[in-house]
C-alpha positions as CSV (number, residue, x, y, z in Angstrom):
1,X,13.7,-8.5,-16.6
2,X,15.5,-8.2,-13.2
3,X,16.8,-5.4,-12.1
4,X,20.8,-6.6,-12.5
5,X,19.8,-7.2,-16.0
6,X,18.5,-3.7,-16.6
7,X,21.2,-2.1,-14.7
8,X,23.2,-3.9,-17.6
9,X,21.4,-2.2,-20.4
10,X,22.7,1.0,-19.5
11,X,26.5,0.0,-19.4
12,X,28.5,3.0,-21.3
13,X,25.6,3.6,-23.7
14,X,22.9,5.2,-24.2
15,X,19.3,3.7,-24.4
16,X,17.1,4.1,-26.7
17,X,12.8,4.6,-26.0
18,X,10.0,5.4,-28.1
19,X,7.9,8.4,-28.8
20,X,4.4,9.5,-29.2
21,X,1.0,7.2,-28.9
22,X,-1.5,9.7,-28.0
23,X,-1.1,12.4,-30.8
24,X,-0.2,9.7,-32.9
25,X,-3.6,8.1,-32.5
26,X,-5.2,11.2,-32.8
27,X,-3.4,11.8,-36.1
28,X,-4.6,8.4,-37.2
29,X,-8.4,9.2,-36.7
30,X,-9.4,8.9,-32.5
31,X,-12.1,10.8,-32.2
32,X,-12.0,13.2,-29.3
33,X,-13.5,12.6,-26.5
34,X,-12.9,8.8,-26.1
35,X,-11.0,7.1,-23.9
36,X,-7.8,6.6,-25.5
37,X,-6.9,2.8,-23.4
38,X,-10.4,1.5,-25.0
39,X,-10.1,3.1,-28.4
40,X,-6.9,1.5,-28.4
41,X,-7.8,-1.8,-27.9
42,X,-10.6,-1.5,-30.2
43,X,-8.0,-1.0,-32.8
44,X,-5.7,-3.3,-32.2
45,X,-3.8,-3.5,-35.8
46,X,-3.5,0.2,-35.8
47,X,-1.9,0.3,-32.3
48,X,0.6,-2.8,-33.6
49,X,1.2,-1.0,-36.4
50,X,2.6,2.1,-34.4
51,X,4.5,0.4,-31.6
52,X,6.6,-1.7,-34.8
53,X,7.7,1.4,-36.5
54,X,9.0,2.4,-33.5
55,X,11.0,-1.0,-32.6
56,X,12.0,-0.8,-36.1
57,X,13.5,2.3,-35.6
58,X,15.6,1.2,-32.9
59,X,13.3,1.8,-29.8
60,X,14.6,-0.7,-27.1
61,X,11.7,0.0,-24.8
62,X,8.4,1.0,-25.6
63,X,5.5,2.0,-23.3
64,X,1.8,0.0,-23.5
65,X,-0.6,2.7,-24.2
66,X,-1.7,3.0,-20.7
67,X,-1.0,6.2,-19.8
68,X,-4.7,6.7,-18.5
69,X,-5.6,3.0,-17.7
70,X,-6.0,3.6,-14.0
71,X,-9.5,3.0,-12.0
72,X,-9.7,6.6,-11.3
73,X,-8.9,8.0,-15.2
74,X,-10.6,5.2,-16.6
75,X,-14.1,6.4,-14.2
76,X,-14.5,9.5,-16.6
77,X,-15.8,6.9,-19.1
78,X,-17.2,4.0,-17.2
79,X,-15.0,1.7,-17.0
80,X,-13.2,1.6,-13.8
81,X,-14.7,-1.9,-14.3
82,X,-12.4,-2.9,-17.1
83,X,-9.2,-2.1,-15.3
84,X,-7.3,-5.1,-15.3
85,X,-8.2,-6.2,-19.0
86,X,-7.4,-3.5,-20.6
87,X,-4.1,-3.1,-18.9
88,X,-3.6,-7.0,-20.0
89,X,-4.7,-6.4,-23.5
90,X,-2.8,-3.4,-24.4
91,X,0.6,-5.4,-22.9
92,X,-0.2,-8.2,-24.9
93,X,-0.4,-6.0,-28.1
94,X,2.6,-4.3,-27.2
95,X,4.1,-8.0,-27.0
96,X,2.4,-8.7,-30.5
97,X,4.5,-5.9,-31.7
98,X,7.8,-7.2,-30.9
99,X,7.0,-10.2,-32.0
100,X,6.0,-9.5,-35.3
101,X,8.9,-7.0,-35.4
102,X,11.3,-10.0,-34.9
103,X,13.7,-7.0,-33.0
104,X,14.3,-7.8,-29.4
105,X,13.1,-5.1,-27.1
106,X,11.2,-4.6,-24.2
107,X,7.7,-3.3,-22.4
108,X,7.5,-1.4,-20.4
109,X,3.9,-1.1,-18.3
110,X,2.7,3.0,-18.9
111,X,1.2,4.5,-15.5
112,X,0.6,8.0,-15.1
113,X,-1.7,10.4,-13.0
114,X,-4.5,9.7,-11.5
115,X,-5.9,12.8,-13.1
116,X,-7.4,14.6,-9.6
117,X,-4.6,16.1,-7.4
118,X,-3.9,14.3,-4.3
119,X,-4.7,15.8,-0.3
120,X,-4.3,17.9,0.4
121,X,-4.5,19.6,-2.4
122,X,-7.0,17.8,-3.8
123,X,-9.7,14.7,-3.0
124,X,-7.8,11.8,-3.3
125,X,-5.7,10.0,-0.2
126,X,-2.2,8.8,-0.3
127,X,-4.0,5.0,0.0
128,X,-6.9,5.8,-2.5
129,X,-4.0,6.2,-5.2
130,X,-1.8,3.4,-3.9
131,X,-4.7,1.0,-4.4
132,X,-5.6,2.6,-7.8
133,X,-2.4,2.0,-9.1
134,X,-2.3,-1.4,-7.7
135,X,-5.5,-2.6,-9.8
136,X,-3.6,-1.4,-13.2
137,X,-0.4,-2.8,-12.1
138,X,-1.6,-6.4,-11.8
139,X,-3.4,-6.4,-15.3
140,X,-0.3,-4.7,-16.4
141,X,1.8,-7.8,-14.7
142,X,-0.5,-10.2,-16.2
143,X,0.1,-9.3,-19.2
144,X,3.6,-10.1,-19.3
145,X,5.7,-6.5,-18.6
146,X,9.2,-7.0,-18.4
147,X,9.0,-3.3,-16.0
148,X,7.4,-0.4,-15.1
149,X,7.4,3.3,-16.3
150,X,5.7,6.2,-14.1
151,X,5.6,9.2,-16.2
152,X,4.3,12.7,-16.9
153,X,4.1,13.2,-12.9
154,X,3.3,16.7,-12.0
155,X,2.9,15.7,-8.4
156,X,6.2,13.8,-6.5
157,X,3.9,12.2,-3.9
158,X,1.9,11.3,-6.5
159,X,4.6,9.4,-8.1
160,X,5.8,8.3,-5.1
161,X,2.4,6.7,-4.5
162,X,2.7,4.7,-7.9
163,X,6.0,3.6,-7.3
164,X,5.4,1.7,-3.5
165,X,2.3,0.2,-5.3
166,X,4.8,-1.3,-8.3
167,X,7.4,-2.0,-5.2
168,X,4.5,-3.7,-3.2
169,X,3.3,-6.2,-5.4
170,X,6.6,-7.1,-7.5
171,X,10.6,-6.7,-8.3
172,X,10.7,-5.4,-11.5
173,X,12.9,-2.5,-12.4
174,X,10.8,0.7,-12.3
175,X,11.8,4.3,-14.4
176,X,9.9,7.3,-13.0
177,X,9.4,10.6,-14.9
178,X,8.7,13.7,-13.6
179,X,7.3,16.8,-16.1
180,X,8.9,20.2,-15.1
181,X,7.5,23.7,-16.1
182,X,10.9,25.7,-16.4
183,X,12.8,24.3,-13.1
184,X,10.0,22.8,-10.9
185,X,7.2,20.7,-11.6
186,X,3.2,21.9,-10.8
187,X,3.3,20.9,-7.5
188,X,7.0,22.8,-7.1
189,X,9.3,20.3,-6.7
190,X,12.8,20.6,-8.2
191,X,14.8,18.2,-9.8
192,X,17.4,17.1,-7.4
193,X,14.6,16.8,-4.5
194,X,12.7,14.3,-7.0
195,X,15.6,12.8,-7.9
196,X,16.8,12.0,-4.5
197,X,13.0,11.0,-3.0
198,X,12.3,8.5,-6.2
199,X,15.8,6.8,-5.9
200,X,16.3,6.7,-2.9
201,X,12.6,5.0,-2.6
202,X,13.7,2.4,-4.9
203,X,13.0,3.8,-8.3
204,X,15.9,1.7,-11.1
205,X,15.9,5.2,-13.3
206,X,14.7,8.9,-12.8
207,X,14.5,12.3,-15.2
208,X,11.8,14.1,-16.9
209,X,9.4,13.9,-19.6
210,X,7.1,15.8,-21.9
211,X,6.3,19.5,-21.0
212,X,9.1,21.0,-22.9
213,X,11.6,20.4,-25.6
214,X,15.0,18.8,-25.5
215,X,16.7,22.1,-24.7
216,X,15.1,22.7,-21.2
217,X,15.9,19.5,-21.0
218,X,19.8,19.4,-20.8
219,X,19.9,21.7,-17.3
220,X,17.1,19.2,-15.6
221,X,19.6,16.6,-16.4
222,X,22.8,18.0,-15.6
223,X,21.1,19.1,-11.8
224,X,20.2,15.9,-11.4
225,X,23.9,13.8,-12.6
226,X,26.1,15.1,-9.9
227,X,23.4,13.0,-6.9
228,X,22.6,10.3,-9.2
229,X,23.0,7.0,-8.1
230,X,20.7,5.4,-11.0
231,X,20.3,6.1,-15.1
232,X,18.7,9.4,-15.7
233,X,16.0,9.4,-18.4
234,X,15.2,12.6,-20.9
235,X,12.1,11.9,-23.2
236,X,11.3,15.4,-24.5
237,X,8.6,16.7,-26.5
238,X,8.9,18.1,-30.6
239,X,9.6,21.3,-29.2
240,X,7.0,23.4,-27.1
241,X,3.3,23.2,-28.0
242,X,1.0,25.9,-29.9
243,X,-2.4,26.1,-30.4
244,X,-3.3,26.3,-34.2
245,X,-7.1,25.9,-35.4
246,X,-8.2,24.2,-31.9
247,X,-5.4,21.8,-31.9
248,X,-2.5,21.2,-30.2
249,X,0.7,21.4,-32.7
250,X,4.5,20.7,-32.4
251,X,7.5,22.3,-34.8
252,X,10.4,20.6,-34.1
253,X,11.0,18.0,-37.0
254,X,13.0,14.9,-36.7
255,X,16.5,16.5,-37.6
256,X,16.3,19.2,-35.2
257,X,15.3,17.1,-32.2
258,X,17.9,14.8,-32.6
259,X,20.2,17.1,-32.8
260,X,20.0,17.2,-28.8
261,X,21.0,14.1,-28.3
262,X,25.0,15.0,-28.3
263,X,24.2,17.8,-25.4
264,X,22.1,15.7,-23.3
265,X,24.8,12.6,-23.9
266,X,27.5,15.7,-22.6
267,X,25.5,15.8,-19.2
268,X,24.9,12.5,-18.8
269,X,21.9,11.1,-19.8
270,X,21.6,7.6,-20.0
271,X,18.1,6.8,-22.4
272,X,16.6,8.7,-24.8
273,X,13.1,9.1,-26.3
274,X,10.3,11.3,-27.0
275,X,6.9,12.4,-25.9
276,X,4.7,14.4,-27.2
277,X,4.7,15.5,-30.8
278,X,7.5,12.3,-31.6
279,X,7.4,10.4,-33.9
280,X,9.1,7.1,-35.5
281,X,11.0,9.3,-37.8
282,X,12.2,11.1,-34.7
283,X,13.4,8.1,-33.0
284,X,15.1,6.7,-35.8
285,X,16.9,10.2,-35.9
286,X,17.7,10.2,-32.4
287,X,19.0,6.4,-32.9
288,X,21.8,7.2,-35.3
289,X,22.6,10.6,-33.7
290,X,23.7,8.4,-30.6
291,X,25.2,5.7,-31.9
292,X,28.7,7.2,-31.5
293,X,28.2,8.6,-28.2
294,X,28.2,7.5,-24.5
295,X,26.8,9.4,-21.6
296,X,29.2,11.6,-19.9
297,X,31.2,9.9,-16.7
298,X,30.4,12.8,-13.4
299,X,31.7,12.1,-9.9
300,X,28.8,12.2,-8.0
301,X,29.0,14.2,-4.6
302,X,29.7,12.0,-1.6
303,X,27.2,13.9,0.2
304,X,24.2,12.5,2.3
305,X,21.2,14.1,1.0
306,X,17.5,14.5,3.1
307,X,15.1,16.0,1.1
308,X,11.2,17.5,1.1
309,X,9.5,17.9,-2.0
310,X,10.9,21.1,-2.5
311,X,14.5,21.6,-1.0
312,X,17.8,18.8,-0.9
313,X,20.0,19.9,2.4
314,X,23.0,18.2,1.4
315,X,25.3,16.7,4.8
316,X,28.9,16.3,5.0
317,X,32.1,16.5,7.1
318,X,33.2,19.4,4.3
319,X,30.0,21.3,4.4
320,X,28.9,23.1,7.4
321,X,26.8,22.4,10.0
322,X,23.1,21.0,9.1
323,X,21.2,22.8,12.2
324,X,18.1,20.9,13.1
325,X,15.3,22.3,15.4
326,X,14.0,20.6,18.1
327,X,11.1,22.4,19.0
328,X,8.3,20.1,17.7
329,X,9.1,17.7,21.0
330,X,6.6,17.6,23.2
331,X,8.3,16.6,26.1
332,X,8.8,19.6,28.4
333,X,6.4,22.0,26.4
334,X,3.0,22.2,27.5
335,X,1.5,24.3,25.2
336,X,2.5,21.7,22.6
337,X,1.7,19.1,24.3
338,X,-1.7,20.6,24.8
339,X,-1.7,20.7,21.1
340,X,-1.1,17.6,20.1
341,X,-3.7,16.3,22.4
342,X,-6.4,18.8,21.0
343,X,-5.0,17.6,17.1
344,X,-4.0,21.5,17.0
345,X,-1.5,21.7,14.4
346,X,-1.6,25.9,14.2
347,X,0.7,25.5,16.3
348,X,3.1,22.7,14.8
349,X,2.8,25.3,11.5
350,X,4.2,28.3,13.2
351,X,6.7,26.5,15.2
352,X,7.9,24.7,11.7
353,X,8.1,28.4,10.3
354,X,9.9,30.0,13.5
355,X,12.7,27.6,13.3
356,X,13.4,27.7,9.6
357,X,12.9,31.5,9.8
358,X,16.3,31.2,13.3
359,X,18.1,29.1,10.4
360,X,17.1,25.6,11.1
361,X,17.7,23.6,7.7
362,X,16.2,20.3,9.4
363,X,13.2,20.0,11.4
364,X,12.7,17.2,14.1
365,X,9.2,15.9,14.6
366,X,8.0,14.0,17.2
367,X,4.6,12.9,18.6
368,X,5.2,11.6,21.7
369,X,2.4,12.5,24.4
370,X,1.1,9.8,26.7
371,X,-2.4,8.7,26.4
372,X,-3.1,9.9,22.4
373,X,-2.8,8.1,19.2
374,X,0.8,8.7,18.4
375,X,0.4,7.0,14.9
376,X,-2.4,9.3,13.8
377,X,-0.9,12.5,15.9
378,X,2.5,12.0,14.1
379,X,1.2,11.4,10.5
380,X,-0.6,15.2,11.2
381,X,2.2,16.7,12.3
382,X,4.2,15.8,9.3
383,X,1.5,16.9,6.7
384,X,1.4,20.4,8.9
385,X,5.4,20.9,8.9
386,X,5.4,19.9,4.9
387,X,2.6,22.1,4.4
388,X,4.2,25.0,6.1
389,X,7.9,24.8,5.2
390,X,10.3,23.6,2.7
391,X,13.2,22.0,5.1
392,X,13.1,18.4,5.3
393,X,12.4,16.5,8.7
394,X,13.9,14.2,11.0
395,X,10.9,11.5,12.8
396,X,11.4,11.0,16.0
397,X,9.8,8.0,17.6
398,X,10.6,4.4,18.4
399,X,7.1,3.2,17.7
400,X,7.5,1.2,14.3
401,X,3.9,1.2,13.3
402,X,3.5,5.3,13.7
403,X,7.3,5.3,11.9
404,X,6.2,3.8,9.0
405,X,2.7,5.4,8.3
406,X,5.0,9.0,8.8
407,X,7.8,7.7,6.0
408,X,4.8,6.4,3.3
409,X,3.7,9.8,3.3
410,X,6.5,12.2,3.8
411,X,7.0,13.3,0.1
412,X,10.7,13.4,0.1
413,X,14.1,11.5,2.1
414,X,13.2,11.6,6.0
415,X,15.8,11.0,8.2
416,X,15.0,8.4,11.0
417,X,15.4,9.5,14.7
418,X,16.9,7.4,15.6
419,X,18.5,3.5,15.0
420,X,20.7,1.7,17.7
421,X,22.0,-1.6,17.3
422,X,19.1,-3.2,20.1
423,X,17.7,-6.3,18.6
424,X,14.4,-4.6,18.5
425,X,15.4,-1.5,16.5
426,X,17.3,-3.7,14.2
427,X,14.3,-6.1,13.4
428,X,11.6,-3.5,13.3
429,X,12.9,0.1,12.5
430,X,16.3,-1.3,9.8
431,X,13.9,-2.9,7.2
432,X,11.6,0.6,7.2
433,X,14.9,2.6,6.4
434,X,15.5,0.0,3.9
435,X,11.6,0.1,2.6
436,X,11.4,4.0,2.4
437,X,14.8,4.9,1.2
438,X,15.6,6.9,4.6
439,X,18.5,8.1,6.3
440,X,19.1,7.7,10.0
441,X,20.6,9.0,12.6
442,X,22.7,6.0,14.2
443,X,23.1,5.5,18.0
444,X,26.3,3.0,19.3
445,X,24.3,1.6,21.8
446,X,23.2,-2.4,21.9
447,X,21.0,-4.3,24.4
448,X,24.0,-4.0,27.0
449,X,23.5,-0.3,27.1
450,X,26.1,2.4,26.3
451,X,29.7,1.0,25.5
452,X,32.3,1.7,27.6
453,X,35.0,1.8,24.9
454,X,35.0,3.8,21.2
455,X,36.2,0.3,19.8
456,X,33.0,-1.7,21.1
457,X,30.7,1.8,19.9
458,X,32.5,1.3,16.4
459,X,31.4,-2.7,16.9
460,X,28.3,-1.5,16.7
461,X,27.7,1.0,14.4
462,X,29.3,-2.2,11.9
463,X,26.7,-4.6,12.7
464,X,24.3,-2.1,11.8
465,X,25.7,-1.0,8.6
């Protein structure tokens, strides 16, 4: 599937997806304790059996049962090993099940969490994950996926890590789900921040999934409509989960979860499904509740948005002023600079604070100190400001290679500090803006120097655009 062709699917309709594996499984005898990707394959009929009732009740896309198929999951059991086989396998019954089916619809390769948080939070790098999620993409590509869904993402860098692996090795289109506890996620993101980091990194469709029912549901969506630039996704579980005798239980029967579908089609969602608790009965609900209805039409904001994981500062001739600090430049502060050199970054933290504190809503970062690593110095600073405030940042350098390793792991929209129309910032700092979804600030100057005249500046600022 290209991406023009899944941008198609969505015209003036809704989508339909599919519900539940796990519980499903574990309603159909998986014994706990197992991994779920190689009980799975080891029952291949049964797994056939439940991705067909759920074409046959009008899913359009279903997920492989890979939620967990990761080298780092699949390590709990042994079998970091079997990565790429059982990612090929489980697509190719997925691909059995449409075909014996005979109802066109489409795969789409399942990645989710790693299952240990990321740093520094938690043990695992940024690059750890990216190549983690590399190994099960390529089984997953091998086995014939027409795209990608990232789902049930507590984390946003997390996601974000997934989604430049998917990016990385192929074109397909790529959904990403985010799971919310009331209006933020574990890790405290909120909705318009994700939405604005994962699409504006590339990702074809954002929204949320599992954690909650529909209901909590319709406000995630209708924060995220007015920025969206891309189809937004709700797959909701059957209601909120209780514990009854040891097990985990869901209420909400068919009738009652569809019945959603008219409110989240009213904020503009563009595909439906469910998660856990769903099941084919609840699909095939869902599919005739939304089979008059079309997702609502919003004007999205003309605003340019920057974002951190956990605040959007939205930028506009109407709005006023974004104020950005300048403090965290080295040049002309010695005690900074003395910093930087000694990889202090107390004082990168405090400065970070004291601006935001004088009403900075952007925060300007730069590493540039003669005589030290600036890719390595740069990269530190930007995990001390995250860690320390909320505002987004602007990087400030004109060194491509320390640019990009600061954009892969800022967990939000960066803006780039800055981009001039010089053959060397065009060939080596355009394609990062392009790669990492960032804005940037935009200089009118070429290799001739500063214009003379506001036409020839204007001249410029075209052949950049």
């Amino acid at each position: 599937m290209t991406k023009k062709e899944f941008k198609k699917l969505f015209n003036n309709r809704i989508v339909l997806l599919d519900g539940a594996v796990g519980t499903f499984l574990q309603n159909s005898g998986m014994p706990h304790g197992v991994c779920p990707e190689k009980w799975s394959s080891q029952n291949r009929n049964l797994l056939i059996d439940i991705q067909k009732r759920y074409i046959e009740a009008g899913s359009e896309i279903i997920y492989t049962a890979t939620l967990g198929a990761n080298p780092i999951q699949l390590s709990e059991y042994g079998l970091s090993e079997e990565t790429f086989e059982l990612n090929k396998t489980l697509t190719e019954i997925a691909r059995e099940a449409i075909e014996k089916s005979m109802v066109k619809s489409f795969i789409a390769g399942d990645i989710s969490s790693c299952g240990s948080l990321l740093a520094p939070f938690g043990s695992i790098g940024f690059e750890e994950a990216v190549e983690s999620f590399k190994n099960q993409i390529k089984g997953l590509i091998a086995g014939g996926v027409d795209l990608f869904i990232i789902e049930t993402m507590m984390d946003l860098q997390e996601a974000r890590a997934a989604l430049i692996a998917v990016k990385e090795l192929c074109d397909l289109p790529v959904m990403v789900t985010m799971t919310y506890e009331g209006q933020r996620t574990l890790m405290g993101s909120d909705p318009v921040s994700a939405l604005v980091t994962l699409q504006s990194l590339g990702a074809d469709a954002v929204g949320c999934n599992c954690s909650s029912g529909p209901a909590e549901m319709v406000d995630i969506i209708r924060q995220m409509k007015p920025y969206a630039k891309v189809p937004l996704i709700a797959k909701p579980n059957a209601g909120k989960p209780r514990l009854e005798n040891g097990r985990t239980v869901f209420d909400m029967d068919p009738e009652s979860f569809a019945s959603y579908a008219e409110a989240l089609a009213e904020v503009g969602v563009n595909a439906l499904g469910g998660c856990c608790g769903t099941t084919p009965e609840h699909i095939k609900r869902v599919s005739e509740a939304i089979s008059g209805l079309r997702p609502a039409k919003y004007t999205r904001k003309p605003y340019s948005l920057a974002c951190s994981n956990r605040k959007t500062v939205e930028i506009h001739t109407t709005l006023p002023f974004a104020v950005i600090g300048e403090r965290l430049n080295p040049t002309g502060k010695k005690a900074l600079k003395e910093a930087l050199i000694n990889d202090d970054m107390d004082l990168v933290s405090d400065l970070a604070r004291e601006q935001v504190e004088a009403g900075a809503m952007l925060l300007d970062v730069n590493a540039g100190v003669p005589g030290i690593n600036e890719k390595e110095t740069l990269v530190n600073m930007v995990n001390a400001v995250c860690n320390a405030v909320a505002a987004p940042i602007l990087i400030d350098t004109s060194n491509a290679e320390a640019l990009e390793q600061a954009l892969r792991i800022y967990p939000g929209r960066a803006i780039i500090n800055s981009i001039s129309g010089e053959k060397v910032k065009i060939d080596r700092i355009l394609p990062l803006a392009k790669k990492y979804g960032a804005m940037f600030v935009l200089l009118p100057v070429d290799d001739n120097g500063v214009a003379e005249t506001a036409e020839k500046r204007i001249e410029i600022i075209k052949d950049v655009y």
